[in-house]
N, C-alpha and C positions, 0 to 999 in steps of 0.2 A: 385836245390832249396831244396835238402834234408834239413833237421835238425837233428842232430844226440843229445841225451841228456844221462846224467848220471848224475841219483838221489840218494846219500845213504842219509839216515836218521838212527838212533839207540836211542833205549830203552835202561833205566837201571835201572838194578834190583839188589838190595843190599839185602843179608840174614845175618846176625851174619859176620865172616870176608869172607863173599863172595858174589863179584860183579860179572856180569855178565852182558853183553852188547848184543842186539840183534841186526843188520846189517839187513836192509831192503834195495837193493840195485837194483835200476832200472836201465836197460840198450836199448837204445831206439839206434839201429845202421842201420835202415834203413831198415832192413830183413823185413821178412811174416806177424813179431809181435814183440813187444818189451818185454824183458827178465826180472822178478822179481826174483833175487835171494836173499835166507835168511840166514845168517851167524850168527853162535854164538860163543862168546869169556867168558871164564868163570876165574876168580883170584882169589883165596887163597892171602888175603891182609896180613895175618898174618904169613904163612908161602914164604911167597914169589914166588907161583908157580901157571904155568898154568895149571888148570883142565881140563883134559883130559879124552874121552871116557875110555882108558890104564889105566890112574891111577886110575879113579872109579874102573876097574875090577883087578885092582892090589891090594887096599886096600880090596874088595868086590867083588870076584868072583862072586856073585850069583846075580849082580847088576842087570843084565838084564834079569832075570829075575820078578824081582823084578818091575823094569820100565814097562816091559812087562802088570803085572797084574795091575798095579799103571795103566795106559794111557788106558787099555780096562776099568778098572771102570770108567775111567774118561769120556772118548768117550761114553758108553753105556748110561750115562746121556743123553745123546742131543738130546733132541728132535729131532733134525733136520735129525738125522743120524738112523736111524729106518729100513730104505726099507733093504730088505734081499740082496739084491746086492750087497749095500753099506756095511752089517757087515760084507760080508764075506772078502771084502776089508777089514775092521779093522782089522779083524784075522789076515790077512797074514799078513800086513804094522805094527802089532805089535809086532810079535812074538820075542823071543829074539834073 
């Protein structure tokens, strides 16, 4: 009497010539709990290519860097995220 399901759904998000799709993808296979994975696909509409972690640091070595200190300002906003636990979690889960 299982039920087994598989839900994607995707965003998209358009900048100057680059799309970007986000994959929210449920997997319900009968296990302990069922599995949300998030996948992202990013296009160069104008140059015709897929963007890549590689090509960011190919054009922009210092990229992650960069993302690094971009996602700790951006986290450090949130309220929600405050307790000392939790930033030190930010620290590590951002670093480059």
């Amino acid at each position: 009497n299982q039920v087994y399901s598989l839900d994607i759904t995707y965003d998209t998000y358009k900048y100057q010539n680059i799309v970007s799709y986000v994959f929210t993808i449920f997997i319900d296979t009968g296990g302990a709990h069922p599995n949300t994975i998030i996948e992202t696909i990013s296009y160069n509409t104008k140059d015709n290519i897929l963007i890549t972690i590689d090509s960011l640091i190919e054009e922009n070595n210092n990229i992650l860097d960069k993302l690094s200190k971009e996602s700790r300002l951006i986290l450090a906003k949130n309220s929600n995220l405050k307790q000392e636990n939790i930033q030190d979690m930010i620290l590590d889960g951002t670093l480059p």
